[in-house]
N, CA, C and O atoms as a printed pandas DataFrame, in Angstrom:
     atom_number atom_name residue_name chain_id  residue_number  x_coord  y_coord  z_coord
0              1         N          UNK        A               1   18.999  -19.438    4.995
1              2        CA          UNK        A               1   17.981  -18.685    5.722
2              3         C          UNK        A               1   16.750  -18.530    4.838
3              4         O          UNK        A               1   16.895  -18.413    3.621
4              5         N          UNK        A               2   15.590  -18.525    5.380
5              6        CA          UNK        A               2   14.402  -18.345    4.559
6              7         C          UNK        A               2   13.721  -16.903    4.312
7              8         O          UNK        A               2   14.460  -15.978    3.973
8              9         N          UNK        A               3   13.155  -16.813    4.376
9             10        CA          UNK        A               3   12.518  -15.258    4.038
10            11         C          UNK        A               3   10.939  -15.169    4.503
11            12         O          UNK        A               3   10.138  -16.044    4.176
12            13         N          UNK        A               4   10.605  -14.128    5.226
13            14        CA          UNK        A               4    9.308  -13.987    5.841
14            15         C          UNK        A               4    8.928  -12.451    5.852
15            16         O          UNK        A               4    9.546  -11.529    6.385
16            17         N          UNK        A               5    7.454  -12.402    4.943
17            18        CA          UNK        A               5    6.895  -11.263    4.810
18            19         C          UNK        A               5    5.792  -11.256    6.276
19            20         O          UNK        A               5    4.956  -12.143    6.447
20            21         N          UNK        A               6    5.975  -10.168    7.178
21            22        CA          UNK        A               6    5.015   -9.970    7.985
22            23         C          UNK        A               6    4.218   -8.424    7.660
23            24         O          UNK        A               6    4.886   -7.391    7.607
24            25         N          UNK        A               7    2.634   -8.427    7.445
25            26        CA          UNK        A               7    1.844   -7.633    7.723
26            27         C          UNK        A               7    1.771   -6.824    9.231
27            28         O          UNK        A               7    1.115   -7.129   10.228
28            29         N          UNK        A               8    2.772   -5.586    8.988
29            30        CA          UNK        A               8    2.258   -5.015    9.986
30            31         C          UNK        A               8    0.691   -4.324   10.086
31            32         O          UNK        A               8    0.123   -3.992    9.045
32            33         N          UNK        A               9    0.087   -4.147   11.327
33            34        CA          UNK        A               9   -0.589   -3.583   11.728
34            35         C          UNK        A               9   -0.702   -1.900   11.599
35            36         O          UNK        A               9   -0.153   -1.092   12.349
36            37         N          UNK        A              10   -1.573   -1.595   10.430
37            38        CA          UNK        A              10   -1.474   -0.212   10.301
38            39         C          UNK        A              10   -0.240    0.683    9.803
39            40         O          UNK        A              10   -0.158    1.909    9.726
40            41         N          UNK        A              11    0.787   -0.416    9.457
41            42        CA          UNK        A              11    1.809    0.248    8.591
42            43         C          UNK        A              11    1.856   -1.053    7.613
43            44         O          UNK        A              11    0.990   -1.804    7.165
44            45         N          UNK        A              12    3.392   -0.963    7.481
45            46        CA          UNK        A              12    4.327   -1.636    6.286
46            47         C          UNK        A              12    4.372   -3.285    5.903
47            48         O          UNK        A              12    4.063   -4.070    6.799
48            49         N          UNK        A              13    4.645   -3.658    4.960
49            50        CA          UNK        A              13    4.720   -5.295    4.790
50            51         C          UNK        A              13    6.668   -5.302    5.004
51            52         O          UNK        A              13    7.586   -4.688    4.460
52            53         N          UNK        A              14    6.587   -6.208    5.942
53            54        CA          UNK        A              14    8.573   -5.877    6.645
54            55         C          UNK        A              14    9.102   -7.531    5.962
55            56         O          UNK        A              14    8.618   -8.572    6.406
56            57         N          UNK        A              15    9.928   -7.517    5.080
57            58        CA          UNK        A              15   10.381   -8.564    4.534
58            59         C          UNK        A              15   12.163   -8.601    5.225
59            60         O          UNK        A              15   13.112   -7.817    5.226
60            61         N          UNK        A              16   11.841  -10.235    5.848
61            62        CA          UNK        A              16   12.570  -10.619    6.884
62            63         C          UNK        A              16   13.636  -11.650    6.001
63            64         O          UNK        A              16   12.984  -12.302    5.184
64            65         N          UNK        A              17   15.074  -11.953    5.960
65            66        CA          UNK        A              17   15.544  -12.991    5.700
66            67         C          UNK        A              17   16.361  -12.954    4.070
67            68         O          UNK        A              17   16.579  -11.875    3.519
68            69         N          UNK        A              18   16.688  -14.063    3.542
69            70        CA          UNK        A              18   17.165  -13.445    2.045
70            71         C          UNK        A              18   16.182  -13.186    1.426
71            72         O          UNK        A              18   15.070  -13.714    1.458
72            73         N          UNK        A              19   16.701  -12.074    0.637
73            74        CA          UNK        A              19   15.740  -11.596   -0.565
74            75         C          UNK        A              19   16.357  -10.663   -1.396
75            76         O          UNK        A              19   17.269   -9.960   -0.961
76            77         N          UNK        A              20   15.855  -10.558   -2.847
77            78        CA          UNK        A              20   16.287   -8.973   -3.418
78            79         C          UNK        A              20   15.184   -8.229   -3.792
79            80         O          UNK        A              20   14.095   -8.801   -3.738
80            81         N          UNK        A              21   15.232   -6.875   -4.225
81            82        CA          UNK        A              21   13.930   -6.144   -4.744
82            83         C          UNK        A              21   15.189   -5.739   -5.832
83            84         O          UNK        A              21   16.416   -5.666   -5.896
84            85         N          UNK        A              22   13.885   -5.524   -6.678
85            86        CA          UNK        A              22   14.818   -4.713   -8.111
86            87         C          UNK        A              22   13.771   -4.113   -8.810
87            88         O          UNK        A              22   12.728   -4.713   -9.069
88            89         N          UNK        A              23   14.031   -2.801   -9.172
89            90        CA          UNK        A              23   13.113   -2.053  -10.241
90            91         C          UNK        A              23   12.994   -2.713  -11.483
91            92         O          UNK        A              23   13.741   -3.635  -11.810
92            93         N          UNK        A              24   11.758   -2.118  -12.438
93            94        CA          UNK        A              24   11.676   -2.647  -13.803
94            95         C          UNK        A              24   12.783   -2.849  -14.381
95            96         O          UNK        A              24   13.010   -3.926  -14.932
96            97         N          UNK        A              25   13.479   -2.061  -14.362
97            98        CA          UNK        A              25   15.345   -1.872  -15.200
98            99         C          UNK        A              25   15.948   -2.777  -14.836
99           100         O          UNK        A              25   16.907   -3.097  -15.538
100          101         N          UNK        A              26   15.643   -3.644  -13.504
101          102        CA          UNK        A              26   16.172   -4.909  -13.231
102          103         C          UNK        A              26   17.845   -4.136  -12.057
103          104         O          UNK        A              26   18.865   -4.660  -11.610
104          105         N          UNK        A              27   17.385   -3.026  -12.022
105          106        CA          UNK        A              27   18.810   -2.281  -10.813
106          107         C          UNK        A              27   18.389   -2.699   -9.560
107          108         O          UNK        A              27   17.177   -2.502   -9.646
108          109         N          UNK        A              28   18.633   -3.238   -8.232
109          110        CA          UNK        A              28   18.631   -3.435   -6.919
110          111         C          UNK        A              28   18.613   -2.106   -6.162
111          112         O          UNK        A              28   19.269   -1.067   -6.234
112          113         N          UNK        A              29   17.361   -2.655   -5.230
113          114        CA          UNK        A              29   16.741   -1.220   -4.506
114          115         C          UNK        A              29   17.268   -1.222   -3.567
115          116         O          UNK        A              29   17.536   -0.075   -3.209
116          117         N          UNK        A              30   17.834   -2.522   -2.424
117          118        CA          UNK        A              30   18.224   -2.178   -1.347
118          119         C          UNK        A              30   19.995   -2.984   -1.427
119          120         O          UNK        A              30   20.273   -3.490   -2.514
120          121         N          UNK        A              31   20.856   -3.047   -0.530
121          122        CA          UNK        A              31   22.137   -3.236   -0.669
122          123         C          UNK        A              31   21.939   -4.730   -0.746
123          124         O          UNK        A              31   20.816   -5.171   -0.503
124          125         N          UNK        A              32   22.923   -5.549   -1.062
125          126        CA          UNK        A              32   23.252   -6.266   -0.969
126          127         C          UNK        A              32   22.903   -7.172   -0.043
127          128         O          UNK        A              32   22.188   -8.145   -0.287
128          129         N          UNK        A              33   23.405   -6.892    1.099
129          130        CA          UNK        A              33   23.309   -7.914    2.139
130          131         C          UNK        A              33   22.147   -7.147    3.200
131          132         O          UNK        A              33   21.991   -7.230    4.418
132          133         N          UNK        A              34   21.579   -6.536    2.360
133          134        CA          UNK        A              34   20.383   -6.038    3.729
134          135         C          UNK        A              34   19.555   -7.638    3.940
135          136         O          UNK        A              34   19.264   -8.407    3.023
136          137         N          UNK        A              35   19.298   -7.845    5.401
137          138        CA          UNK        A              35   18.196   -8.768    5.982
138          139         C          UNK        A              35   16.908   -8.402    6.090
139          140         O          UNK        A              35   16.139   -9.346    6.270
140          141         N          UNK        A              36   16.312   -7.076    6.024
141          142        CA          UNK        A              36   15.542   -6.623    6.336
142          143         C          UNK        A              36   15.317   -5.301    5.848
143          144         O          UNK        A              36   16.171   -4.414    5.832
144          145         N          UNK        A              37   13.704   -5.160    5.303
145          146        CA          UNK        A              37   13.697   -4.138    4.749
146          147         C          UNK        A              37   11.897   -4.013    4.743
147          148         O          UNK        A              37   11.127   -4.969    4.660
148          149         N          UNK        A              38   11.456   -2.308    4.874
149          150        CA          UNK        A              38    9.784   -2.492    4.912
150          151         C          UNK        A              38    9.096   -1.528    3.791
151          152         O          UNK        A              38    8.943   -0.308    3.720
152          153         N          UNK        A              39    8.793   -2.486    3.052
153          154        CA          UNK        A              39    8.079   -1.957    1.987
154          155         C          UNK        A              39    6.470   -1.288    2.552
155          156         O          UNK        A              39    5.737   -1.595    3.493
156          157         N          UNK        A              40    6.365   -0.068    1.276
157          158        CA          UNK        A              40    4.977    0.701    1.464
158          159         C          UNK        A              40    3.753    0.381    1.485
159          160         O          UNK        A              40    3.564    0.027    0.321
160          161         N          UNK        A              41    2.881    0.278    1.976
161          162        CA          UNK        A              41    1.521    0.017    1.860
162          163         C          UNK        A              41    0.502    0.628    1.882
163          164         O          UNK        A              41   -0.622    0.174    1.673
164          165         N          UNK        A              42    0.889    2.066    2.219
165          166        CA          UNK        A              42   -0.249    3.124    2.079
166          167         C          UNK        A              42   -0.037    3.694    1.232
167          168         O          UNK        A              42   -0.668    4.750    1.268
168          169         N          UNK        A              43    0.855    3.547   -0.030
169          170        CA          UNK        A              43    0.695    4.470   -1.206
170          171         C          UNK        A              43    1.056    6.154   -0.601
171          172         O          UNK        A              43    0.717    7.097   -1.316
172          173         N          UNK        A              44    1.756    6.422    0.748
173          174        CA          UNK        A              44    2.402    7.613    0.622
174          175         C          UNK        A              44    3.838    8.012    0.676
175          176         O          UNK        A              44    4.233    9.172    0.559
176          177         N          UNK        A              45    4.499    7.088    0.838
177          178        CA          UNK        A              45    5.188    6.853    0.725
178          179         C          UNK        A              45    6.756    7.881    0.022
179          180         O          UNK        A              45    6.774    7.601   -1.177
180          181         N          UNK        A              46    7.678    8.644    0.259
181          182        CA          UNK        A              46    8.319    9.430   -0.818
182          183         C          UNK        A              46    9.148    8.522   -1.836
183          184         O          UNK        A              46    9.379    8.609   -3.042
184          185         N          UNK        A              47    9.528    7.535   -0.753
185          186        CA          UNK        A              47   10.414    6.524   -0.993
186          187         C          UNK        A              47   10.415    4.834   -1.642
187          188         O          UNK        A              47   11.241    3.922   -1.698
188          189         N          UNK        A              48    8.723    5.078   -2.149
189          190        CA          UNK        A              48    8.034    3.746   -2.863
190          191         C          UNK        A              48    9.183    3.251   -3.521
191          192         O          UNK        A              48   10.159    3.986   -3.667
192          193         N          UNK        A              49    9.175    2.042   -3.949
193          194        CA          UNK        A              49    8.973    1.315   -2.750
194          195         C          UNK        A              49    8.627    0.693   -1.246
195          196         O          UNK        A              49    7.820   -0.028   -0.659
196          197         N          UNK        A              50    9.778    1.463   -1.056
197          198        CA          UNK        A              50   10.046    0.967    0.520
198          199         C          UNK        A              50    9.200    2.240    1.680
199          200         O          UNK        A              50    8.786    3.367    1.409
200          201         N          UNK        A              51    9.188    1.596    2.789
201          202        CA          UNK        A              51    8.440    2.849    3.959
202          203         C          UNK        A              51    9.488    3.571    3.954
203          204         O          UNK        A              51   10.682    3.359    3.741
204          205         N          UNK        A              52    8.553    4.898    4.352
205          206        CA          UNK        A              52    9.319    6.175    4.799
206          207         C          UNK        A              52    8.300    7.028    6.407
207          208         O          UNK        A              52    8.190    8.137    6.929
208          209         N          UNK        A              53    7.768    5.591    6.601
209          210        CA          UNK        A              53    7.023    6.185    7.796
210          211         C          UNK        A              53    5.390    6.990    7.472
211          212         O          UNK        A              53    4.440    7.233    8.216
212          213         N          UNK        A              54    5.568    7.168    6.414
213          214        CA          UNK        A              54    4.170    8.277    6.093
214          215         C          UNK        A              54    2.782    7.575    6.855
215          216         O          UNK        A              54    1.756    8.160    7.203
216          217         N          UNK        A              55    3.124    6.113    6.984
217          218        CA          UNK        A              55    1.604    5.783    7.274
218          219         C          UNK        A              55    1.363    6.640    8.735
219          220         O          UNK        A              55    0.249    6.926    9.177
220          221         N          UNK        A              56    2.436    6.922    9.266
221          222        CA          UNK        A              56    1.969    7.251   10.647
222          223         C          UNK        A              56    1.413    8.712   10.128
223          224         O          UNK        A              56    0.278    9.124   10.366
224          225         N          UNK        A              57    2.180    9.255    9.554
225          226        CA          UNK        A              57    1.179   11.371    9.404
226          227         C          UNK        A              57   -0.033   10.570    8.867
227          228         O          UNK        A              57   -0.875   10.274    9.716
228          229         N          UNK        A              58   -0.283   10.121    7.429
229          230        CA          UNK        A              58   -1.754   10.421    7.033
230          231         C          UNK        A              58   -2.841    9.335    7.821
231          232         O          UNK        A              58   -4.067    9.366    7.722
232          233         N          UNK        A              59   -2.216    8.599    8.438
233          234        CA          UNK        A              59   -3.338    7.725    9.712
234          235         C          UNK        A              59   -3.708    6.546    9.276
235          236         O          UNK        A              59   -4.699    5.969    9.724
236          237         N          UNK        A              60   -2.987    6.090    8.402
237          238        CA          UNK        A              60   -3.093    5.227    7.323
238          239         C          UNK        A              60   -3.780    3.661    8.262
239          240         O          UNK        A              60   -3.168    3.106    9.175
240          241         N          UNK        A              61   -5.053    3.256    7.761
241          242        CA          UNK        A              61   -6.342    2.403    8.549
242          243         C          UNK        A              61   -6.187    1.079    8.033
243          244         O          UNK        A              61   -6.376    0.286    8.956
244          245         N          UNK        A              62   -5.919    0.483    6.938
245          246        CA          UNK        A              62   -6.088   -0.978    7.041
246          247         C          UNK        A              62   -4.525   -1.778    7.654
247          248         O          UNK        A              62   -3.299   -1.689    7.722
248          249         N          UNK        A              63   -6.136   -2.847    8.112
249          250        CA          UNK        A              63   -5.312   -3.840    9.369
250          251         C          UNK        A              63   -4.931   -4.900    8.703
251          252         O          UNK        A              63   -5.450   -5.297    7.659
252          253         N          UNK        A              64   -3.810   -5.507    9.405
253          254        CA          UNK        A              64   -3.488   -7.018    9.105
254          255         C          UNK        A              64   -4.898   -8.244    9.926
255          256         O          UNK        A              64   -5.422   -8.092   11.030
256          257         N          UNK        A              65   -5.146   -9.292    8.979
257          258        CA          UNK        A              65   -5.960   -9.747    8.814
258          259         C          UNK        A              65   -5.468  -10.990    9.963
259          260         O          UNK        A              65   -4.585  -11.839    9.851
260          261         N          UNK        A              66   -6.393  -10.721   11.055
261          262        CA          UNK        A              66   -5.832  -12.013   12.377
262          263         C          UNK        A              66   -6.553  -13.068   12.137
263          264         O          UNK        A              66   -7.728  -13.158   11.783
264          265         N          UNK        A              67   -5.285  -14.348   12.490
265          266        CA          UNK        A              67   -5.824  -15.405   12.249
266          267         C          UNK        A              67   -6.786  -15.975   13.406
267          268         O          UNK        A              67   -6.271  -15.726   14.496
268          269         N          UNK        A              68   -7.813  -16.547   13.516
269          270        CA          UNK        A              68   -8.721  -17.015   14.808
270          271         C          UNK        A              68   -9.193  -17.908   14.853
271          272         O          UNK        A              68   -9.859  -18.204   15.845
């Protein structure tokens, strides 16, 4: 299986397919066999890495960039 980062719109970058994340310490952030997982992009994150939804309270404005 391949792996695909999509830019959401006004939230999160959602990484689709195999992959791992790992902190500096080199420890694994999400389980094992997760497929899917959406990292932060507004910097509010509690849970930075990954979303915790915040973009929706602080209104969080940049867009994914459409192709035309």
């Amino acid at each position: 299986m391949s792996t695909t980062v999509k830019v959401k719109h006004r939230g999160p970058l959602v990484i689709e397919g195999d992959f791992k994340i790992v902190d500096p310490a080199g420890h694994e952030l999400c389980p094992a066999d997760a497929r899917r997982v959406a990292l932060c992009r507004c910097g509010a994150s509690r849970t930075r890495p990954l979303c915790d939804g915040s973009h929706h309270r602080i209104g969080f404005e940049a867009e994914a960039k459409e192709e035309g």
